[in-house]
N, C-alpha and C positions, 0 to 999 in steps of 0.2 A: 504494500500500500504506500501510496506518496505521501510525504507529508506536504501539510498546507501551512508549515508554520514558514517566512519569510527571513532570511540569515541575509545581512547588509556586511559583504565581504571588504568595502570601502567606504568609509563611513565621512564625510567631508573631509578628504584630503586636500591641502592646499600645498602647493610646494611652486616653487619660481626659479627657473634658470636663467643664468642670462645666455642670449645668443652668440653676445660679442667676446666674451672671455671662453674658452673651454674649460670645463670644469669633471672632476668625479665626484657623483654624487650616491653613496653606498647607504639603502634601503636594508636595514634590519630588524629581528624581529625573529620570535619563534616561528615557528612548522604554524599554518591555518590563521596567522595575523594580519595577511593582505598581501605581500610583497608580489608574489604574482599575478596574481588580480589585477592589481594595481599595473603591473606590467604590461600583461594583455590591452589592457583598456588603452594603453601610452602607442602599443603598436597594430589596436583596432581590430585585434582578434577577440573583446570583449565590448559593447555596446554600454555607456555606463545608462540609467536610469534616469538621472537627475544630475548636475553640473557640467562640466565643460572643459575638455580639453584645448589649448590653443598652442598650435604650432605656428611658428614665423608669423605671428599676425594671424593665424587662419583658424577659424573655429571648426572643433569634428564637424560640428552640428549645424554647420552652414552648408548642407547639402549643396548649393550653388556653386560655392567658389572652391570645391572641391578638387584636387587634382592628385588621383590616387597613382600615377605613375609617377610625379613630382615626389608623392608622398615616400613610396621604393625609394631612391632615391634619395630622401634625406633622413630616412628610419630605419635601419638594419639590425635582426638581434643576434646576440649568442647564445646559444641554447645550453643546459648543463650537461648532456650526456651526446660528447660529438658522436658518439658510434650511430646513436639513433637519429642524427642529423642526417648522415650521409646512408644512401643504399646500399648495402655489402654487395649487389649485382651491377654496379657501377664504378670506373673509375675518378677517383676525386677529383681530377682535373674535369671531369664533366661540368661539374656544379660551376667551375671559377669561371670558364669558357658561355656555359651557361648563362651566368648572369653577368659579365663583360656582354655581351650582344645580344641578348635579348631586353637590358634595361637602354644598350643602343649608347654604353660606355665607348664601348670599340667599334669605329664603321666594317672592321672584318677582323678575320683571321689571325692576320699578321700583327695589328694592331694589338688584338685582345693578348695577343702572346706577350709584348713587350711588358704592355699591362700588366698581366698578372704575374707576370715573373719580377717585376719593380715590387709590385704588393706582397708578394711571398716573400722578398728578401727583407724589406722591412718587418718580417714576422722569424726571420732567422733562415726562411729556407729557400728553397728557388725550385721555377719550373720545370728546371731536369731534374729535379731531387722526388717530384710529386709527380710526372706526367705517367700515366701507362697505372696508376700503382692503386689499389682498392683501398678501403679503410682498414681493414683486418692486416696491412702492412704496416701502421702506423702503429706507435703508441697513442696513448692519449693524449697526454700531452702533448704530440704532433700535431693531432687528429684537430687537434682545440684550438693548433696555430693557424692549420689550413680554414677554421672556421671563421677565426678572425679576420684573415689576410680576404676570404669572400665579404667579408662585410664592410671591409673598406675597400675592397673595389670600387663599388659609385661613389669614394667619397663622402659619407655621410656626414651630418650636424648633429646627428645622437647615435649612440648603438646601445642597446638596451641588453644589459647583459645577467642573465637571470643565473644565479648559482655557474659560473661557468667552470670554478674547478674544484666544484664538488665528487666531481667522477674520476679527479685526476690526482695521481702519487701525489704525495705529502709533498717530495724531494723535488717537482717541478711547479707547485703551487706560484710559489715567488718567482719563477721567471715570467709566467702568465701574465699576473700582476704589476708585475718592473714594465712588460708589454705595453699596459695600460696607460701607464706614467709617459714613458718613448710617443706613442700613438696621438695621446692627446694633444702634446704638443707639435708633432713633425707633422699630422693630418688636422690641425686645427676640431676637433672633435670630441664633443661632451660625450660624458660616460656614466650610465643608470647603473651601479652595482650591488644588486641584488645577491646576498650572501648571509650565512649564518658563521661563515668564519668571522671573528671580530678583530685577529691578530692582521690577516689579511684588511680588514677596511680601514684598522686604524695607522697601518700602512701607506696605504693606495691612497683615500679620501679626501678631498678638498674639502666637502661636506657632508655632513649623514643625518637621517632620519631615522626614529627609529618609529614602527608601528606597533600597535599593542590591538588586538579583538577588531581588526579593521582602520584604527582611528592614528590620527600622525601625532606620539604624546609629547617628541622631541624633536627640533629641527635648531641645526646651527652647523657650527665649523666642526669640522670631526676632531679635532684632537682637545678642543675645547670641551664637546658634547662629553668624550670619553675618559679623558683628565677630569674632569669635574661636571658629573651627571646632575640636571637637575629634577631629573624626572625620576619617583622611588624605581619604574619600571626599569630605566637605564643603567639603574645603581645595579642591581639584580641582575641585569646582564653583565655588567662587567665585573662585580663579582664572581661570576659563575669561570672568568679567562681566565687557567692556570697562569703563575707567575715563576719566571725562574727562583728555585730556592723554597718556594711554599710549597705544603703539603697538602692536599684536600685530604678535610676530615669525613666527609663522607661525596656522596655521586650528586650533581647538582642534575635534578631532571623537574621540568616544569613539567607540568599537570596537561591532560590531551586537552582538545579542542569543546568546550562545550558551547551548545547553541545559546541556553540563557545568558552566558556572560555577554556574547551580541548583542543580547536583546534591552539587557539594562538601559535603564533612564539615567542613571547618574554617574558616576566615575568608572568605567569599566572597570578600572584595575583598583578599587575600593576594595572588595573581598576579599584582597590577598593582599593588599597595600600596610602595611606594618606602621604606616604613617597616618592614616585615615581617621577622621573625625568624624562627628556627627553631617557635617557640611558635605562633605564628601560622599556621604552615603544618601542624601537627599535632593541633590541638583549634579545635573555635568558642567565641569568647569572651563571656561570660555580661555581659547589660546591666549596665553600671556605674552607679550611682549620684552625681553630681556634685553642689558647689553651687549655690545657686539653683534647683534644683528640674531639671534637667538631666538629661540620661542620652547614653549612647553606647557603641554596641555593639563595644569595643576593646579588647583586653589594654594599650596603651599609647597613650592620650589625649595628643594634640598639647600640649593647656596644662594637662596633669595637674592639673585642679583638682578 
């Protein structure tokens, strides 16, 4: 049987890039708290309900002034598990060839070859290294360069990168990442990174958000946000990052997904908030404004600044 009860997987997110800087902006947050929702909806494989996405000026929802090849073009994602990106009945050089000339990057052939053999070596590899060769020859980590290098083929202004080395050895996580830093600036090119690693975002980040039951409960500078949480939900994640030297006393595991905590009227994260008052458990608290350019979603901010 279906249920009829209504789960708001995005709950008013507001977030602002700018166009003219390139930035990485690293989306965190348990397993069911939005991050890919939110993702989909960025690259129009989710339809939101209610508010508005705007790209370059252009609203989803201006059905008129839409231009969904424009949109290719300046939206590319990385997916978390390359193997299932690519066909195992295919060679990967299909896909790069592929989308060089069918998005009409390369007027041919020859063109598209230079192309993506420039775009592969900025990912460390090149078109003789990958031409002829299936996925199942790659590592993952390979597998994850050649995904990257098709995604900045056209050049993009955003690449929405969802979990992208969660499928990948420990031991080449950080080259990925170092990728991201190199990319943004050599391809002028913002970066959505969606992850539950936090050693990695507090790395890579320019800025980070973090989500909590759908809703945005912290936004600011990521070594800010993470050095000094003001949100108790933020405090609880970065407690949970082993530190060299410490010892966990016991297994930090957050609790699964449930539909009532969605459905709350007042502070989602109130029933588990160590911090929570009366106030807290009777109204939701309206985005606060912090300095530095800061926000979080709290009647009472951990470093009240």
């Amino acid at each position: 049987m279906l249920s009829k009860k209504r789960l708001v997987a995005v709950d008013d997110v507001s977030i602002d890039m700018d166009a003219g800087k390139p930035v990485i902006l690293s989306i965190v947050g348990e397993s069911g708290c939005g991050k890919s929702t939110l993702c989909k909806m960025i690259l129009r494989l989710h339809d939101s309900d209610r508010g508005d996405i705007v790209l370059s000026g252009k609203s989803y929802k201006d059905y008129k002034r839409q231009d969904l090849f424009q949109f290719r073009l300046d939206v590319q994602p990385i997916f978390q598990n390359p193997y299932e990106t690519f066909s195992m009945r295919k060679t990967v050089d299909t896909y790069l060839f592929n989308t060089a000339l069918r998005l009409k990057i390369a007027k041919n052939y020859i063109e598209a070859e230079r192309l993506i053999d420039d775009t592969l070596k900025s990912v460390g590899m090149s078109l003789e290294t990958v031409k002829g060769k299936y996925p199942a020859q790659f590592s993952g980590g390979e597998l994850q360069r050649v995904s990257i290098a098709r995604a900045l083929i056209s050049r993009p202004k955003l690449i929405i990168a969802d979990e992208p080395v969660a499928a990948i050895d420990a031991s080449m996580k950080m080259n990925i990442v170092n990728l991201f830093k190199e990319l943004k600036d050599k391809y002028n090119v913002s970066f959505i990174y969606v992850t539950h690693d936090l050693s990695t975002a507090y790395y890579v980040s320019d800025y980070m958000a973090t989500l909590y039951r759908g809703c945005l409960v912290e936004y600011g500078r990521a070594k800010e946000v993470m050095d000094d949480p003001a949100h108790p939900y933020t405090e609880l994640l970065m407690n949970a990052v082993p530190r060299v030297g410490e010892k966990w006393k016991q297994e930090f595991v957050m609790p699964d997904t449930e539909e009532k905590e969605y459905a709350i009227t007042y502070c989602k994260f109130a029933p588990r908030c160590p911090y929570a008052t009366e106030e807290c458990r009777k109204a939701r608290p309206e985005m606060k404004a912090m300095n530095g350019g800061r926000s979080v979603l709290c009647f009472h901010p951990l470093n009240g600044k």
